[in-house]
C-alpha positions in Angstrom: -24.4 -38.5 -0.8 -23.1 -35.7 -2.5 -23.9 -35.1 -6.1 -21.5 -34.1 -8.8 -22.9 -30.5 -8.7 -22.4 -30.1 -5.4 -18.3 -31.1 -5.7 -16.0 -28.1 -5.9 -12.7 -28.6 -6.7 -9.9 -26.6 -5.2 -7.7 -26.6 -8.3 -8.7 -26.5 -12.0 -6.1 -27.0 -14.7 -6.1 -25.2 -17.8 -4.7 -25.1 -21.4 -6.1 -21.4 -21.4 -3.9 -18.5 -20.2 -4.2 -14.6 -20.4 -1.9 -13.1 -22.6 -0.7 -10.8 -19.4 -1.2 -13.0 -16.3 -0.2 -11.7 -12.6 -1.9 -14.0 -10.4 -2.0 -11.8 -7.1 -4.5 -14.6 -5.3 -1.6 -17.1 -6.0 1.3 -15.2 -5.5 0.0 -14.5 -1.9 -0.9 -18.6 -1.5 3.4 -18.7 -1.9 4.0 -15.9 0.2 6.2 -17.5 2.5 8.1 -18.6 -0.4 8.2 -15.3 -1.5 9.7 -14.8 1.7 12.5 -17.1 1.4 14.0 -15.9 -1.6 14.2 -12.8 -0.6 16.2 -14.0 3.0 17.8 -15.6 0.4 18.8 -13.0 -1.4 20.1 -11.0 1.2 22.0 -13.5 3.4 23.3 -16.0 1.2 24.6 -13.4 -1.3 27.5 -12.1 1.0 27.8 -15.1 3.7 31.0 -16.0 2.8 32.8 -12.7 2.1 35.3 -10.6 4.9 33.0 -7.7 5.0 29.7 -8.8 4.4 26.8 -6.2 3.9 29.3 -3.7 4.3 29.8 -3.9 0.4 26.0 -2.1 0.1 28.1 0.8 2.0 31.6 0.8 -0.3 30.4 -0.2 -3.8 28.5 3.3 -4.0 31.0 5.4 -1.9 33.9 4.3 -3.6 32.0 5.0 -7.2 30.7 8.4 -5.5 34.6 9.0 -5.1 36.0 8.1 -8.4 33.2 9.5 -10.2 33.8 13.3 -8.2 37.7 12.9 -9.5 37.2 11.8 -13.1 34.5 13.7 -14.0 34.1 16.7 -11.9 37.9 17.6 -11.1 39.6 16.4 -14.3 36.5 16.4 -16.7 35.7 19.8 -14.9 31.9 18.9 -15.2 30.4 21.1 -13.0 27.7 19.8 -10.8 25.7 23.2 -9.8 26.4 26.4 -8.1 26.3 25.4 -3.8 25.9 21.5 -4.8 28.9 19.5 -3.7 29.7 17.3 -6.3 30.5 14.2 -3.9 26.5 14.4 -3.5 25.6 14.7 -6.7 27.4 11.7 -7.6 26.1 9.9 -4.5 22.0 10.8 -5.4 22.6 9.6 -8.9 24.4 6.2 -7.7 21.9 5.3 -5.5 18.9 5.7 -7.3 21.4 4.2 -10.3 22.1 1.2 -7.9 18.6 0.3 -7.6 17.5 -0.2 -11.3 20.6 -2.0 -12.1 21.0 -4.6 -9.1 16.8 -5.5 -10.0 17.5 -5.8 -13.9 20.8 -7.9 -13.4 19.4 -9.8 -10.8 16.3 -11.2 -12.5 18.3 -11.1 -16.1 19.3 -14.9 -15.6 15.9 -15.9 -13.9 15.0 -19.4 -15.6 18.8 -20.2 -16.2 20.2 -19.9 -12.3 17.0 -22.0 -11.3 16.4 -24.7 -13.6 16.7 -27.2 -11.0 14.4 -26.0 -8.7 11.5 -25.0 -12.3 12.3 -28.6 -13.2 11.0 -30.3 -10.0 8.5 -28.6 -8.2 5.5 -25.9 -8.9 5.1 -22.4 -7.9 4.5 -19.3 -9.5 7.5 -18.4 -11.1 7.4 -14.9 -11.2 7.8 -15.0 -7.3 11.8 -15.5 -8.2 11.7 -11.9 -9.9 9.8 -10.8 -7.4 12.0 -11.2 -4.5 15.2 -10.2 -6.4 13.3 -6.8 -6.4 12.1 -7.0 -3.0 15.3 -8.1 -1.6 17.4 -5.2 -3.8 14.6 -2.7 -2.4 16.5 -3.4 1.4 19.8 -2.9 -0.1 18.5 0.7 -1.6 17.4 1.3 2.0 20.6 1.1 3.6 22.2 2.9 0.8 19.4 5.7 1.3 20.7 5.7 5.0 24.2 6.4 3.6 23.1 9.4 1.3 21.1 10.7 3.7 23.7 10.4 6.2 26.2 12.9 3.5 23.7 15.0 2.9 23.3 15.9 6.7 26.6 16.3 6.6 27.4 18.4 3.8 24.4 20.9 4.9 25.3 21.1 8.7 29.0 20.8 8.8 30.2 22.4 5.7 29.4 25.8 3.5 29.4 23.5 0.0 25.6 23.0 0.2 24.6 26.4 -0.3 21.7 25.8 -2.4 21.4 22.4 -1.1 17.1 21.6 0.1 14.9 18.6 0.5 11.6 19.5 -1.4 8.0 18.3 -0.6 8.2 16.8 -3.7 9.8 14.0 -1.9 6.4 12.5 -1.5 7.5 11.3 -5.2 10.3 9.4 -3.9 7.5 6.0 -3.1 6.8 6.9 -6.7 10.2 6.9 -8.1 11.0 3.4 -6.2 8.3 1.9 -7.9 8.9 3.1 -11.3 12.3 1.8 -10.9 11.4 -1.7 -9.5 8.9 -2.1 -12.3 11.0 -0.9 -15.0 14.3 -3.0 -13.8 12.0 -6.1 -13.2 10.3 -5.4 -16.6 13.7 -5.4 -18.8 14.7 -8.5 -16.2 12.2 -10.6 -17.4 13.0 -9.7 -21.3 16.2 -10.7 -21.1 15.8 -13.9 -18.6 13.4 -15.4 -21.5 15.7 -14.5 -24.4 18.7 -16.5 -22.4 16.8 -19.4 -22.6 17.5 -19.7 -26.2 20.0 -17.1 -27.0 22.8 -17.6 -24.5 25.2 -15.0 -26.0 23.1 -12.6 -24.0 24.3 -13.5 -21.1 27.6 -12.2 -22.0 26.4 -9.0 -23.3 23.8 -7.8 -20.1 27.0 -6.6 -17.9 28.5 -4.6 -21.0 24.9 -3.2 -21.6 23.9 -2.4 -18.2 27.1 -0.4 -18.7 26.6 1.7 -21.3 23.1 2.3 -20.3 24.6 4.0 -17.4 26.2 6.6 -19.2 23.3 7.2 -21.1 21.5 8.1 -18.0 23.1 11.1 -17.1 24.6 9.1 -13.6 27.4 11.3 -13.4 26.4 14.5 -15.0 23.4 16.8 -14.9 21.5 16.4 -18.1 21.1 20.4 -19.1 25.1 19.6 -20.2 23.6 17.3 -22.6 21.0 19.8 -23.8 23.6 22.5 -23.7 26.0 20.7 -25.7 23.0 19.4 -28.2 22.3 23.2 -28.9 25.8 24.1 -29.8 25.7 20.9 -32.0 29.0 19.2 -30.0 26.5 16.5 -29.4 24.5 14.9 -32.2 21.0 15.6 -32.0 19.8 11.7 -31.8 22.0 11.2 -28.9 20.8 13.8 -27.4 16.9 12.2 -27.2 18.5 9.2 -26.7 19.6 10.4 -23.1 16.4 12.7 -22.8 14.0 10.4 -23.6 15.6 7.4 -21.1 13.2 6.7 -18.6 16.2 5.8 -15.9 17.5 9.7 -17.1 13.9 10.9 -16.0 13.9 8.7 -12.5 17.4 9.9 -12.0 17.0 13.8 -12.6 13.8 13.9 -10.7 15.5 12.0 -7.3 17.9 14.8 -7.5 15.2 17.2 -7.9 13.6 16.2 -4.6 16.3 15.0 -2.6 19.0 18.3 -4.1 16.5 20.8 -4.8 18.3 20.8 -8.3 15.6 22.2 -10.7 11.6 21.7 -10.6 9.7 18.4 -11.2 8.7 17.6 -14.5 5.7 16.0 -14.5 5.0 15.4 -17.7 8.3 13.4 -18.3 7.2 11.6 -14.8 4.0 10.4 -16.5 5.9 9.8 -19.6 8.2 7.5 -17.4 5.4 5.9 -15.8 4.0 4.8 -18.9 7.1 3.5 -20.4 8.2 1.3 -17.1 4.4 -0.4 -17.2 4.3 -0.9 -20.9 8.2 -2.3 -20.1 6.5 -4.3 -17.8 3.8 -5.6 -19.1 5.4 -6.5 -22.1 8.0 -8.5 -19.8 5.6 -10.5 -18.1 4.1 -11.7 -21.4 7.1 -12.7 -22.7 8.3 -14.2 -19.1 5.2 -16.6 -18.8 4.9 -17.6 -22.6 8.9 -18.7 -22.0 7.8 -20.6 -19.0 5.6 -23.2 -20.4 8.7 -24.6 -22.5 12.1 -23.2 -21.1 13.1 -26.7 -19.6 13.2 -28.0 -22.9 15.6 -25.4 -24.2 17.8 -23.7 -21.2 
């Protein structure tokens, strides 16, 4: 007969919780889950549509295009001597892309799966998870594009002069990381302030928006620096841009993709500290809001 010592149990339930909890034991116990979303994710979203997963090739070419013709031909932004500016638009999309379709995708978190939080168990955070996972396949194929361009542009044409992948492309792993971490960070923020405050909903599109212009997408961020020294450009606005972490992400992809430049990397450890703190500070609010969300979404 087995004494009550010798019992072990395979599940023990709690009232105690860390403040920051990533369960990596459990997540992996629901990795098939895991899994599922992220099919999910990537079929589901364009079953239904004429061109399918052609849209992860047109959304940024078509971008790439206007972006050359507003700001480079009429705006006469220049984007470097022997640097086409089709590819600089295209570098700064795609690593753009990335952040965006991670932080919009895991903005509405609790509200888009209420039903499924109301009825059964699993670690929540594997819904985040996959959204950043799935959007990391997406950024793959849209790598594929840009890389595709930038043969081009170097082999068939003399408007890559000065135009060189760096061994700092080693960083590129890195960068992908940083800007997983920092989308799914600011994801989870907002996702738990829904839950009570719906007008945010309305608000992440226009936001995402303007953050993209504050991240120097379409133009190289010396002309911000330039334009901050001749005091066209308010000082605060200036740091504002600087001091963005996606800024920092997106300069540096350049850097190691272009050859635009060297790579900073103090503002790469600076960036790196930001997206974890982001992060961090996300995933405390994400699994305080998780205890009580049905009661208020």
């Amino acid at each position: 007969m087995n004494t009550a010592s010798e019992e072990q149990w395979l599940f023990t339930i709690s009232s105690k919780r860390r403040i920051i909890e990533l369960n990596f034991k459990e997540i992996a116990r629901y990795k098939d889950l895991l899994f599922l979303f992220v099919k999910r994710d990537v079929v589901v979203k364009y079953k239904q549509t004429i061109l399918g997963p052609l849209w992860y090739f047109i959304q940024p070419l078509f971008t790439s295009v206007i972006f050359t013709l507003i700001f480079n031909n009429i705006a006469d932004i220049s984007a470097g001597d022997g640097v086409p500016p089709f590819l600089f638009n295209l570098a700064g999309i795609t690593a753009w892309n990335y952040f965006k379709e991670c932080l919009t995708g895991t903005s509405d978190t609790f509200k888009k799966n209420q039903g499924i939080f109301g009825k059964v168990y699993f670690p929540r955070v594997i819904i985040p998870m996959s959204v950043v996972i799935s959007n990391l396949i997406k950024f793959g194929l849209q790598l594929l594009v840009f890389f595709g361009f930038y043969l081009y542009f170097v082999m068939f044409t003399e408007k890559a002069s000065n135009v060189s992948l760096q061994i700092s492309l080693v960083l590129l792993p890195v960068l992908i990381i940083v800007m997983g971490t920092l989308g799914l960070g600011f994801g989870m923020i907002i996702s738990s302030m829904t839950t009570k405050y719906r007008d945010l909903t309305f608000l992440v599109a226009f936001g995402v928006q303007l953050l993209m212009y504050a991240s120097a997408v379409m133009y190289p961020l010396e002309l911000i620096k330039s334009k901050v020294a001749d005091g066209r450009i308010p000082k605060i606005a200036g740091y504002l841009i600087e001091y963005n972490p996606m800024t920092s992400i997106i300069e540096m992809f350049r850097v190691i993709t272009l050859g635009i430049g060297d790579v900073d990397y103090s503002m790469l450890i600076y960036t790196v500290i930001v997206s974890t703190i982001i992060f961090l500070f996300g995933l405390v609010i994400f699994n305080k809001t998780e205890k009580s969300f049905i009661d208020t979404v």
